[in-house]
C-alpha positions in Angstrom: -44.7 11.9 28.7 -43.3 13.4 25.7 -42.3 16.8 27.2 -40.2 15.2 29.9 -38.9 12.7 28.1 -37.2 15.7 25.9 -36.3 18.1 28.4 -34.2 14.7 30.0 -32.4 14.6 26.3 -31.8 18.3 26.2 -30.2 18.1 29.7 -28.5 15.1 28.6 -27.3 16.9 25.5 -26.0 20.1 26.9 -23.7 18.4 29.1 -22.5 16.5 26.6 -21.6 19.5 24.6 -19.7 21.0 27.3 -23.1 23.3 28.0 -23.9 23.7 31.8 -27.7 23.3 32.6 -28.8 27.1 34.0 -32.5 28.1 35.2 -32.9 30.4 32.8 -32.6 27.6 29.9 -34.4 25.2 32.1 -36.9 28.1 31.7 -36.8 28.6 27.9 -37.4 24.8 27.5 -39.9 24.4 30.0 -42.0 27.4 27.7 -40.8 26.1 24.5 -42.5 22.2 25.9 -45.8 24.5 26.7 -46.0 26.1 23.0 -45.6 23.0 20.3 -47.3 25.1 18.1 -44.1 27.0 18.7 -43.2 30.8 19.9 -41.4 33.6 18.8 -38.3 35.0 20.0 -39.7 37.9 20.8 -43.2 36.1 22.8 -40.0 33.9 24.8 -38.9 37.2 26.0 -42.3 39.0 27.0 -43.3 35.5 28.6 -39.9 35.7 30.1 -38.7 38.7 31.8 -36.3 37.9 34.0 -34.5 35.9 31.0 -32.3 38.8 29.6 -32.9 39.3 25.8 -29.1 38.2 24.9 -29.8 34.9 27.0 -32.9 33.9 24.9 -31.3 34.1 21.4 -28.1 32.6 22.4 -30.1 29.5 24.0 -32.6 29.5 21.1 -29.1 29.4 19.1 -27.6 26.3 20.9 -30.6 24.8 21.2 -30.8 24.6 17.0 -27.2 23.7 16.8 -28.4 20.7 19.0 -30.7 19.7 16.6 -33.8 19.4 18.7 -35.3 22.7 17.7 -36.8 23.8 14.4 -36.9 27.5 13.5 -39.8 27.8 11.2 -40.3 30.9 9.0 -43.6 32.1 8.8 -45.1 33.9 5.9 -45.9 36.5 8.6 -42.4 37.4 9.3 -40.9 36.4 13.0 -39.5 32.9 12.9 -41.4 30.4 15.3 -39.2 28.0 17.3 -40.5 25.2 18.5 -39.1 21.5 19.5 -38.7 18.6 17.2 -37.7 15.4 16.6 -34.2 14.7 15.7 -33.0 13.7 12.5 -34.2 15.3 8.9 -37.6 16.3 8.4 -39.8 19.1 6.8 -42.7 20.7 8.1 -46.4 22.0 7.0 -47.7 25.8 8.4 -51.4 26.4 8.8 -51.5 30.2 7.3 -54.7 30.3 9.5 -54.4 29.0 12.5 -50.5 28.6 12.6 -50.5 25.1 13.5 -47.4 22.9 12.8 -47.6 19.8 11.6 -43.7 17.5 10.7 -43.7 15.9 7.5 -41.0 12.6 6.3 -41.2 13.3 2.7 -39.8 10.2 1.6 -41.3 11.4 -2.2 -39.1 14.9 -2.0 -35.6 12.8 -1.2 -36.5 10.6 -4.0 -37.3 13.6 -6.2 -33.8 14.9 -5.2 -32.1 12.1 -6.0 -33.3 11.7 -9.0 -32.4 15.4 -10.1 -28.9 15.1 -8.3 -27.4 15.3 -12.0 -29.6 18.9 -13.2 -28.0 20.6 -9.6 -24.9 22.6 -10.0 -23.1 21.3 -7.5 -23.3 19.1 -4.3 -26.3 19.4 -2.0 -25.3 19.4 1.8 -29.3 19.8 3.1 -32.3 21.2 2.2 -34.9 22.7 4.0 -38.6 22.4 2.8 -41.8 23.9 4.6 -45.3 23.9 3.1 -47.9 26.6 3.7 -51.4 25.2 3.5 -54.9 26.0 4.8 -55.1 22.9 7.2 -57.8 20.5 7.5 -58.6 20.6 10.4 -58.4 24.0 11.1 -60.8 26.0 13.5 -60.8 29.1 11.5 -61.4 27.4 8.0 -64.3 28.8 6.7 -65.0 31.3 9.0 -64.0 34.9 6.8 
């Protein structure tokens, strides 16, 4: 299973970052496995009370320096957190429905590389999110 597959790596990884392995993280990533449509800061603290509010940001913090979680704006406003694969990847954002799809956009590296010589300067990373109407979604054509 996916979930504890991950929470295994993100043990793994704390530790090796010197990190100690609390309940109350345990906690955050237990919730953060539940939502993979991801949460907000703010939902992690209602859904969490006996977190204090200082613990959640700081863990949502490490967890990102880790690079296991993705902090997704939303054209709403509060970032969504959720967990995702290591390594480089963007992301697609139902404006409906909210769900959260990851994207390897093999064509937008290409595209960067091939423009390297119009950007003033070096690029050190790159973030890209799409916001579509999904496919799939349950409240597409429903007004």
């Amino acid at each position: 299973m996916m979930a504890m597959k991950q929470r295994v790596n993100l043990m793994a990884i704390l530790g090796e970052r010197g990190y100690r392995v609390t309940v109350p993280r345990i906690m955050i990533a237990r919730l953060l496995e539940q939502k993979p449509e991801g949460i907000t800061a703010q939902a992690l603290c209602e859904e969490l009370p006996s977190v204090g509010r200082a613990t959640v940001f700081r863990t949502l913090k490490l967890f990102l320096e880790a690079d296991i979680l993705c902090k997704l704006d939303t054209m709403g406003g509060s970032p969504i957190y959720r967990f995702c694969e290591r390594g480089h990847h963007h992301h697609s954002v139902c404006t409906m429905c909210g769900a959260v799809e990851e994207l390897r956009a093999t064509k937008v590296e290409s595209l960067l590389r091939a423009i390297s010589d119009e950007i003033p300067g070096q690029v050190v990373g790159h973030r890209i999110d799409l916001y579509v109407d999904c496919k799939n979604c349950p409240r597409n054509g429903k007004d």
